[in-house]
N, C-alpha and C positions, 0 to 999 in steps of 0.2 A: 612488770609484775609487782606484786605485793614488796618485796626486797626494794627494788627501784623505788616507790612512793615513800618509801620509811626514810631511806635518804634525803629526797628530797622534800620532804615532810621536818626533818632534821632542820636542813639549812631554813627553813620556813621559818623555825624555830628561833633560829641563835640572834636574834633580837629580844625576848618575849623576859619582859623587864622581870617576874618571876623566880625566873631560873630554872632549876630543875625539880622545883617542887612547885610549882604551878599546875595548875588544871589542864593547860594543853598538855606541856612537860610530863606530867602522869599517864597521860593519853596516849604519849608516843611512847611511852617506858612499856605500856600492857598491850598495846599494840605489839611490840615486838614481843611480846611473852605470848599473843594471841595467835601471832603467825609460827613462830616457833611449836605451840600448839599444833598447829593444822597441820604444819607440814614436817614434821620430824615424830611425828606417833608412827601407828601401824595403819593408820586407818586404811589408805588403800590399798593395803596387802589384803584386810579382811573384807572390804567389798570387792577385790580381783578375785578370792578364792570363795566371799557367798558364804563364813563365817560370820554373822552378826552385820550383816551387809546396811540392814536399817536404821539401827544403832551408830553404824563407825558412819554412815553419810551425814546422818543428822549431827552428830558430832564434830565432823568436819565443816559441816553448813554454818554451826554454831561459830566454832572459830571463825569462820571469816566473815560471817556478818559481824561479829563483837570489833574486828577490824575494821571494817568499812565503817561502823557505828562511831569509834571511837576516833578515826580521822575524821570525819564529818564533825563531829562535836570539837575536836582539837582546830578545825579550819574554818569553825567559825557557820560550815554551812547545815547544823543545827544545836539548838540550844546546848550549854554546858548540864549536862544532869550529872553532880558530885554526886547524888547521892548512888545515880545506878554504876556511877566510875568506882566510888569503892564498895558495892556489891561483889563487880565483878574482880576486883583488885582482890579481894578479900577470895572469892570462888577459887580463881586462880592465879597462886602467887607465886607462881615457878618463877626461881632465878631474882628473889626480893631485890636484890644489887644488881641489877639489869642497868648495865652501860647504853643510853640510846645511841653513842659517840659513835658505839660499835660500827654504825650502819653511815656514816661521812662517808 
């Protein structure tokens, strides 16, 4: 799952001459602020009960493609775009001091 890749997305990491303010390094920091997103909302409570059903999917859609976006770009297998990494940094900045370590 999503948790699993962020780990080892981690250890991927812990060469990456940067540090933690490098381009991928960000990538895995919003990453975890992306999945934290998707999956700690309400959103499938309000598409189980058909409250704003279209809404909370597309919301959740969004979260996890911005994840799947943002490891793709952080692995290299597409281009780094800073500028759409701090759009989204900028949209959603839950948890600014987000430990990626959290996830070894």
């Amino acid at each position: 799952g999503m948790t699993q890749r962020l780990g080892e997305w981690l250890r991927a990491l812990e060469g990456d001459a940067g540090g933690l303010t490098s381009p991928r390094a960000r990538c895995l920091r919003q990453a975890a602020r992306e999945w934290m997103l998707a999956w700690a909302s309400d959103w499938p409570f309000l598409v189980r009960m058909g409250t704003a059903r279209a809404y909370a999917e597309a919301r959740f859609r969004a979260h996890v493609g911005r994840f799947d976006r943002l490891e793709a770009m952080a692995m290299g297998r597409e281009v780094m775009d800073e500028a759409w990494l701090a759009k989204v940094e900028d949209e959603d900045n839950l948890f600014p001091g987000m430990e990626p370590t959290l996830w070894r």
